[in-house]
Structures are given as C-alpha cells and as structure tokens.
Gaussian input, Z-matrix of N, CA and C with variables (Angstrom, degrees):
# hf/3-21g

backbone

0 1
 N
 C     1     B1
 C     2     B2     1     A1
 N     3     B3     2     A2     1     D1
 C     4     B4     3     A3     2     D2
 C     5     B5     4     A4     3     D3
 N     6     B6     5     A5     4     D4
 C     7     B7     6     A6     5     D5
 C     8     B8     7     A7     6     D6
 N     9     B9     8     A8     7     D7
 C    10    B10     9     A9     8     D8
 C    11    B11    10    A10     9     D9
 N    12    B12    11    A11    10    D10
 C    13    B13    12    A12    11    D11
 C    14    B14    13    A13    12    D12
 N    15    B15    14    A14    13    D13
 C    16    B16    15    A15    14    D14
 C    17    B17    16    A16    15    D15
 N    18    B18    17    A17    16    D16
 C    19    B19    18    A18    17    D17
 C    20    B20    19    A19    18    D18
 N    21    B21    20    A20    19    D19
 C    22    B22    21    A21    20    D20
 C    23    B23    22    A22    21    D21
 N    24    B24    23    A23    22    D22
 C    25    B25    24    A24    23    D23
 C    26    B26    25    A25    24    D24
 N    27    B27    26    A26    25    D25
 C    28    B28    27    A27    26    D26
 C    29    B29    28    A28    27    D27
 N    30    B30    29    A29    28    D28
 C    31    B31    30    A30    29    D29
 C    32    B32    31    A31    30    D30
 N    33    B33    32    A32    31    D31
 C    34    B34    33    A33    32    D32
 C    35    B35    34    A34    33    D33
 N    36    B36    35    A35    34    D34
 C    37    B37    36    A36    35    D35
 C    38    B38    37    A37    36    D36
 N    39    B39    38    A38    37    D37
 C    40    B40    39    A39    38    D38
 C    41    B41    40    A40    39    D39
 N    42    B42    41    A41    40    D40
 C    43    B43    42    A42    41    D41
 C    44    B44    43    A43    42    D42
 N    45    B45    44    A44    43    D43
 C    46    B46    45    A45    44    D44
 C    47    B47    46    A46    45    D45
 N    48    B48    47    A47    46    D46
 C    49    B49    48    A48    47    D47
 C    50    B50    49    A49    48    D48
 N    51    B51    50    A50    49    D49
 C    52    B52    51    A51    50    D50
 C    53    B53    52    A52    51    D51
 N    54    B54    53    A53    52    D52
 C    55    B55    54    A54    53    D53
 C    56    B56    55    A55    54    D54
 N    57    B57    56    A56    55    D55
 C    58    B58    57    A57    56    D56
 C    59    B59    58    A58    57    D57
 N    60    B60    59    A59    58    D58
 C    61    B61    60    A60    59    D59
 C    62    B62    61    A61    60    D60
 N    63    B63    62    A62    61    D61
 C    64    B64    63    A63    62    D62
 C    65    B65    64    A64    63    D63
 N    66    B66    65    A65    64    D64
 C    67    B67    66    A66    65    D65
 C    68    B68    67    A67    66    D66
 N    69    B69    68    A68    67    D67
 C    70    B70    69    A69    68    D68
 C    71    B71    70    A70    69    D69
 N    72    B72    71    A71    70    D70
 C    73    B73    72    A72    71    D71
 C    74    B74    73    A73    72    D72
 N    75    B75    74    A74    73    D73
 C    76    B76    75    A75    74    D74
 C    77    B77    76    A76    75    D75
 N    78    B78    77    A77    76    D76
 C    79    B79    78    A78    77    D77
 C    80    B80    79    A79    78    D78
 N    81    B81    80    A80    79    D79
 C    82    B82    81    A81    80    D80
 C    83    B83    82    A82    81    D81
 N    84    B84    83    A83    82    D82
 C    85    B85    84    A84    83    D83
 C    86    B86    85    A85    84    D84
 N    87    B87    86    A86    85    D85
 C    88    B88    87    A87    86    D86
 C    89    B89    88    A88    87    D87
 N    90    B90    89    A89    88    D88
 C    91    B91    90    A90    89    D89
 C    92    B92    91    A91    90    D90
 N    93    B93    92    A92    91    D91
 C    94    B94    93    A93    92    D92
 C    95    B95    94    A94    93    D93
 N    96    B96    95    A95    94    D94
 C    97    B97    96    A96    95    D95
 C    98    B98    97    A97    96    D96
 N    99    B99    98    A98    97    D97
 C   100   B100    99    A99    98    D98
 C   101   B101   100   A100    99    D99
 N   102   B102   101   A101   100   D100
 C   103   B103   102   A102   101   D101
 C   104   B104   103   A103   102   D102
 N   105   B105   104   A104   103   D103
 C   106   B106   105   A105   104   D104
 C   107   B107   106   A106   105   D105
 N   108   B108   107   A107   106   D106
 C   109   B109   108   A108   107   D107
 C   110   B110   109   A109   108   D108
 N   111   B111   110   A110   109   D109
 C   112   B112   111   A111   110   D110
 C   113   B113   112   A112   111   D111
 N   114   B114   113   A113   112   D112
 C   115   B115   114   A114   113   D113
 C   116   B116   115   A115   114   D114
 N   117   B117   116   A116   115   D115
 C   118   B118   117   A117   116   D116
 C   119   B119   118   A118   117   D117
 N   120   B120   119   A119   118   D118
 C   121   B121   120   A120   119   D119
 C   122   B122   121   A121   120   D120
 N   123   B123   122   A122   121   D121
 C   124   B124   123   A123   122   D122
 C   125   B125   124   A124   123   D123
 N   126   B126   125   A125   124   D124
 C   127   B127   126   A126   125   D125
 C   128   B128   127   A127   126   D126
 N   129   B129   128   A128   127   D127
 C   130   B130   129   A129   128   D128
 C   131   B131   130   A130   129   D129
 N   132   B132   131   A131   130   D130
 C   133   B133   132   A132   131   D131
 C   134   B134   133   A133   132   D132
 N   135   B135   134   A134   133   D133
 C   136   B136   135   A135   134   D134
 C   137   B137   136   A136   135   D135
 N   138   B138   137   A137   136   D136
 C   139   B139   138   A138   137   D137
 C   140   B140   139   A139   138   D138
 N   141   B141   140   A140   139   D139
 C   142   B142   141   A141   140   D140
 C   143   B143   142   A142   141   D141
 N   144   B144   143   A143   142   D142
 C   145   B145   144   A144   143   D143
 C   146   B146   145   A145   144   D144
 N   147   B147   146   A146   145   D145
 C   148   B148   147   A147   146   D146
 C   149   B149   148   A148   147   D147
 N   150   B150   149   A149   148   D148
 C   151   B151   150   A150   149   D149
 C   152   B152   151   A151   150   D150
 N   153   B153   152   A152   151   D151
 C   154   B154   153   A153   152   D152
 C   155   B155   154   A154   153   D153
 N   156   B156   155   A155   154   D154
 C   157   B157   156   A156   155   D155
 C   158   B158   157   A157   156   D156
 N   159   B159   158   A158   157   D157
 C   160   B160   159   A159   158   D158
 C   161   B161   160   A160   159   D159
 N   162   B162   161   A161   160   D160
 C   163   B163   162   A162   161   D161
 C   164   B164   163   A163   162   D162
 N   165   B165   164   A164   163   D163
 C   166   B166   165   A165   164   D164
 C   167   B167   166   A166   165   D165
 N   168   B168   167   A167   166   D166
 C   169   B169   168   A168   167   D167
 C   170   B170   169   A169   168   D168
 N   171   B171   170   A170   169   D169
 C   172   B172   171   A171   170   D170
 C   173   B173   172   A172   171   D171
 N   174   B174   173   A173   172   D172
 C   175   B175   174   A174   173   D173
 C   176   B176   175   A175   174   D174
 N   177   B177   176   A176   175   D175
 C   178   B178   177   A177   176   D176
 C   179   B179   178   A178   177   D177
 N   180   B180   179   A179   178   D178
 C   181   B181   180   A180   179   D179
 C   182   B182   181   A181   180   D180
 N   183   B183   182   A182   181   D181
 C   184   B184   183   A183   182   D182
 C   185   B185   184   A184   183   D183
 N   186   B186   185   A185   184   D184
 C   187   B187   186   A186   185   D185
 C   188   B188   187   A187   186   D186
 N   189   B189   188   A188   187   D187
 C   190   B190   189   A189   188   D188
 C   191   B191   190   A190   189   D189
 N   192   B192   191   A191   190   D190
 C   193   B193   192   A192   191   D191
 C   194   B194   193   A193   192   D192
 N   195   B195   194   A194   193   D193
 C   196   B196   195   A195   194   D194
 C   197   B197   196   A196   195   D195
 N   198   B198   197   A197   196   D196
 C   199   B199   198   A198   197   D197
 C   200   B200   199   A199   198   D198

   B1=1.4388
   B2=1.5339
   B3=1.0238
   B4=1.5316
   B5=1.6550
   B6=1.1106
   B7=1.5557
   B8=1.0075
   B9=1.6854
   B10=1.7360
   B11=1.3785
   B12=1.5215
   B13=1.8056
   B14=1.2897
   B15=1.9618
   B16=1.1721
   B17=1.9852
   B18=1.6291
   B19=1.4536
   B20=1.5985
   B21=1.7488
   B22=1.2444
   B23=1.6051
   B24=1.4440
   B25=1.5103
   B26=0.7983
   B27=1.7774
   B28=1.5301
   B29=1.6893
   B30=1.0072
   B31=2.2023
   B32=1.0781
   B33=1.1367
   B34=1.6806
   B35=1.8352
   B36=1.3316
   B37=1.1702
   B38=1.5074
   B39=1.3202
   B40=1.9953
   B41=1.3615
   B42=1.4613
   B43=1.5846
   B44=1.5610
   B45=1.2399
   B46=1.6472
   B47=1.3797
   B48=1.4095
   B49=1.0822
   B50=1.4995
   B51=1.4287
   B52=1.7676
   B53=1.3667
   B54=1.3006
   B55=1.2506
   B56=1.6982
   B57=1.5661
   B58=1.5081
   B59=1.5378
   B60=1.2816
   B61=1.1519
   B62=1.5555
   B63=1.8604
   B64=1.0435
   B65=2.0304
   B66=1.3946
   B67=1.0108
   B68=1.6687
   B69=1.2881
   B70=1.1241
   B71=1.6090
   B72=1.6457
   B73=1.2930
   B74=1.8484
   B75=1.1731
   B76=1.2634
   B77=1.4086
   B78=1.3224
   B79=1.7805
   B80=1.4201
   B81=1.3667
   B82=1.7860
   B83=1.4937
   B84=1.1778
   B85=1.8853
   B86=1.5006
   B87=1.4031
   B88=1.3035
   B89=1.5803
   B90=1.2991
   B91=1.7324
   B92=0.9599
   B93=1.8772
   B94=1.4021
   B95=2.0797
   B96=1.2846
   B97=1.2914
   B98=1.4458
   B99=1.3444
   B100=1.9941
   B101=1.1139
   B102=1.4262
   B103=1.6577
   B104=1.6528
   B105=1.5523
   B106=1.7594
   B107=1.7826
   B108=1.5393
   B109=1.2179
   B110=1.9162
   B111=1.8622
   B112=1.5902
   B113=1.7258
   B114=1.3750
   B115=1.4270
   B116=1.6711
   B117=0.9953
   B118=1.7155
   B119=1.5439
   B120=1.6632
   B121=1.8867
   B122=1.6625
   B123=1.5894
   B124=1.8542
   B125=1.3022
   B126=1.1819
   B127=1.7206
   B128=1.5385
   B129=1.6265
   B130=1.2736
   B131=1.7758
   B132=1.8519
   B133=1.1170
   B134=1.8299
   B135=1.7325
   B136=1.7337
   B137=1.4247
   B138=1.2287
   B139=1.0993
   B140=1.8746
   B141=1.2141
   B142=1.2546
   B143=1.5561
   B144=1.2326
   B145=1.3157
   B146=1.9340
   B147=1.3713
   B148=1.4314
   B149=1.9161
   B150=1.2014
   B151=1.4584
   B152=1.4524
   B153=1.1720
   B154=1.3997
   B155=1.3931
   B156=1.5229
   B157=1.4837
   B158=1.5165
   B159=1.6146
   B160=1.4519
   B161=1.3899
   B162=1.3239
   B163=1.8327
   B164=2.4137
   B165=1.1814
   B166=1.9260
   B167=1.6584
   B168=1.3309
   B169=1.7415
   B170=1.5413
   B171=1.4382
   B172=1.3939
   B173=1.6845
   B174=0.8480
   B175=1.8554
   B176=1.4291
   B177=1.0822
   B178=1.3832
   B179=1.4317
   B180=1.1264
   B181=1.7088
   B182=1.9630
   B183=1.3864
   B184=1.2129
   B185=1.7596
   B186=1.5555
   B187=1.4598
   B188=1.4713
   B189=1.7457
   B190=1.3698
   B191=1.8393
   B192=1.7855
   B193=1.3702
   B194=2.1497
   B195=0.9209
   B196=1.4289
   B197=1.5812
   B198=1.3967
   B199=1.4388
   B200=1.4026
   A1=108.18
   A2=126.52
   A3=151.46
   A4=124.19
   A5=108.96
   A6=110.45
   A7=104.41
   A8=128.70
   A9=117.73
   A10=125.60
   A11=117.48
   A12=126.39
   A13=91.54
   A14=111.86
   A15=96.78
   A16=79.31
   A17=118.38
   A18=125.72
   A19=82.18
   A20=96.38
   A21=109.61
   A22=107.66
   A23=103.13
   A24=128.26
   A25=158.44
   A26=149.04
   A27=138.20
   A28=97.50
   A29=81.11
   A30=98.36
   A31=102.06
   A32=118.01
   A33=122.11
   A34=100.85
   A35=118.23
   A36=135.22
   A37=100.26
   A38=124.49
   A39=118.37
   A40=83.82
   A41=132.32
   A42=110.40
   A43=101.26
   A44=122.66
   A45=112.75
   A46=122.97
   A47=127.72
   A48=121.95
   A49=111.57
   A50=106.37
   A51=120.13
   A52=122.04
   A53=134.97
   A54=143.14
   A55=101.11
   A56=111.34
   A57=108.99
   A58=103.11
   A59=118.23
   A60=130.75
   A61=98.50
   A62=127.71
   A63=130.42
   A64=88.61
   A65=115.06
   A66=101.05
   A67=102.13
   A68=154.92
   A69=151.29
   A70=100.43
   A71=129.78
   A72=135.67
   A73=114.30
   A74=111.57
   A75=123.05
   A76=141.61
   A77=107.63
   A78=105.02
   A79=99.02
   A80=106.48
   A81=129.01
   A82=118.45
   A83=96.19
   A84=94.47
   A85=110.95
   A86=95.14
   A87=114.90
   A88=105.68
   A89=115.87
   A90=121.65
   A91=108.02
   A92=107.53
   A93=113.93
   A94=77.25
   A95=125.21
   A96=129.63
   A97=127.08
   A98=108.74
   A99=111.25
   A100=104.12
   A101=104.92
   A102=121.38
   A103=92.42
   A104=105.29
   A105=121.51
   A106=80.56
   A107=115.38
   A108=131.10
   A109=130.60
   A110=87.31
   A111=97.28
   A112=118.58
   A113=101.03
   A114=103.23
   A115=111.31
   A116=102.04
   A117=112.43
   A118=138.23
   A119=87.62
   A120=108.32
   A121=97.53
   A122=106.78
   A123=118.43
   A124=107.11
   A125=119.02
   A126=130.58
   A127=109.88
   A128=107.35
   A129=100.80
   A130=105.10
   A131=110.86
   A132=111.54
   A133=122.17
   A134=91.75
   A135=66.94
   A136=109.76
   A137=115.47
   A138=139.78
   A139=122.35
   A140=112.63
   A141=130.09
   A142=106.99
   A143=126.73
   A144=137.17
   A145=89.11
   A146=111.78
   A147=112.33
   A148=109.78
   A149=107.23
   A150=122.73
   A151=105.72
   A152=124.96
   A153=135.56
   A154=99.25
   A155=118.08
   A156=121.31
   A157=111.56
   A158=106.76
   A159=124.21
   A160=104.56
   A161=125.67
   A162=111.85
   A163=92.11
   A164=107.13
   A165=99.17
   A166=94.82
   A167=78.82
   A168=126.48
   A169=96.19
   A170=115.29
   A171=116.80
   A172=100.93
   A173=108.18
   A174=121.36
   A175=105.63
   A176=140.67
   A177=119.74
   A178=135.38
   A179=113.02
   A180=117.38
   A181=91.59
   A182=107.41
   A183=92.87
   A184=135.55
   A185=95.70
   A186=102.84
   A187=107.72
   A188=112.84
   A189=132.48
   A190=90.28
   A191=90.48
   A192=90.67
   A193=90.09
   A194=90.89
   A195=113.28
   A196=139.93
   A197=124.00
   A198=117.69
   A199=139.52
   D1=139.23
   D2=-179.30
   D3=-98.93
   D4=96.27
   D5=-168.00
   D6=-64.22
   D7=153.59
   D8=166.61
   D9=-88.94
   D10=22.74
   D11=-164.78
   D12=-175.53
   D13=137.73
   D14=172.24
   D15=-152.41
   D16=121.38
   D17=-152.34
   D18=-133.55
   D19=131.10
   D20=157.90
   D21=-122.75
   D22=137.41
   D23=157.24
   D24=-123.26
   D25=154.92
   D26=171.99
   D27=-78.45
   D28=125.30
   D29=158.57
   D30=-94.26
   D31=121.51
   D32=-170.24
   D33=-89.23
   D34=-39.42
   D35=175.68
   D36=-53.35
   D37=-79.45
   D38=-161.66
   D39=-106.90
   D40=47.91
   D41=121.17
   D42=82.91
   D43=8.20
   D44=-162.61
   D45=-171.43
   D46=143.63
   D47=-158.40
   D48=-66.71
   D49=161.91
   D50=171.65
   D51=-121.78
   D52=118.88
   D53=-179.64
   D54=-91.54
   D55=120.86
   D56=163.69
   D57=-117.45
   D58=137.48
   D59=-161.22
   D60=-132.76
   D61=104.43
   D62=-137.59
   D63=-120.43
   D64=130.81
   D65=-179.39
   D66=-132.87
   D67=62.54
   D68=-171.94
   D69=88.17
   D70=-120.82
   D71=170.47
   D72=-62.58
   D73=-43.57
   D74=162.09
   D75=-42.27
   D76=96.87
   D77=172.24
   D78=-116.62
   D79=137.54
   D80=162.17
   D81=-115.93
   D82=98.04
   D83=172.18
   D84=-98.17
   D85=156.49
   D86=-169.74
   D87=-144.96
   D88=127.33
   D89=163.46
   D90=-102.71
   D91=152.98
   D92=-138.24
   D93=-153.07
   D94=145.45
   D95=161.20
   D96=-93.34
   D97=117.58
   D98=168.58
   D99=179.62
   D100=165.22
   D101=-153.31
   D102=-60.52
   D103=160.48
   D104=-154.89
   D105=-79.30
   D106=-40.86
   D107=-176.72
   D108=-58.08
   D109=-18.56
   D110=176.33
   D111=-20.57
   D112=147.19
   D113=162.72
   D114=-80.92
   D115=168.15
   D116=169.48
   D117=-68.05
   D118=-17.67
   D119=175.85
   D120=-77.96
   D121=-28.37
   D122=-166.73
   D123=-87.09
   D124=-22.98
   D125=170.58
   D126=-75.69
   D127=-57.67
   D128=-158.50
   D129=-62.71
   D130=-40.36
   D131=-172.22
   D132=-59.54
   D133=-24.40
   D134=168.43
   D135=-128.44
   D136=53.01
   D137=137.64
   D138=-75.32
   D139=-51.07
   D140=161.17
   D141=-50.10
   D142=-61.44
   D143=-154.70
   D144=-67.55
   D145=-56.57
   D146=-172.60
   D147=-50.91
   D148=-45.50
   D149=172.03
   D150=-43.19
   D151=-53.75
   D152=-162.52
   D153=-73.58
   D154=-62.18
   D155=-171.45
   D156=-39.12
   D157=-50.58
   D158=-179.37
   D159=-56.41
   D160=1.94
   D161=164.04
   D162=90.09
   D163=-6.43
   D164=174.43
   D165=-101.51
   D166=168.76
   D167=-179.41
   D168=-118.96
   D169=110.78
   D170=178.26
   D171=-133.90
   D172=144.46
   D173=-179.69
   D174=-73.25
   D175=103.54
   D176=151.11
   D177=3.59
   D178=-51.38
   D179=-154.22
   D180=-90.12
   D181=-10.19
   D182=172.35
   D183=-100.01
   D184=-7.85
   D185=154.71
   D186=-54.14
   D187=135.16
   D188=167.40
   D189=-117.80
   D190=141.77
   D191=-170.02
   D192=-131.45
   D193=113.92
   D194=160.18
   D195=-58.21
   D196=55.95
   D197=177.83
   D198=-54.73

C-alpha cells in the first residue's frame, strides 16, 4: 500500500525528527533520532525505513522534508 504524503520534520520540543506518513484520513507519526543538522540522504533514508516498518511502499521522491 502507498501512502498519499510522506513529511519529514524537526520537533523542536523532543529534540527529534518526525515522520508523518499520510494515507487518505490517516496520519501515523513516528519520531525518529539524528543530528538537527542531518543531511538529506540521512533524512530521506530513515524516513524510508519508518515507511517500511509501518507495513507501506513509498517512493522516495515523494518524501517532502521540512527544515
């Protein structure tokens, strides 16, 4: 299954990124740990990885990543 939104962010509050993984009515967030400074290859990849855990198949190019 293929989510239709997949948003990465800094939580400024607990220090750490947030994966929202948008599927029709459905949002699942998930926080995830790495430097506030990460690169974008380090975001997207576990961004992907969180996608996967959650049981989707998400494309790369459709993570939007939020600084």
């Amino acid at each position: 299954m293929r989510p239709d939104r997949v948003e990465v962010s800094w939580e400024t509050e607990k220090s750490k990124w947030l994966v929202r993984i948008v599927s029709g009515d459905e949002v699942i967030r998930r926080m995830f740990e790495a430097r506030k400074d990460a690169d974008e290859q380090t975001l997207r990849a576990a961004a992907q990885k969180t996608v996967q855990d959650e049981g989707y198949d998400a494309d790369p190019a459709l993570i939007s990543l939020k600084k």
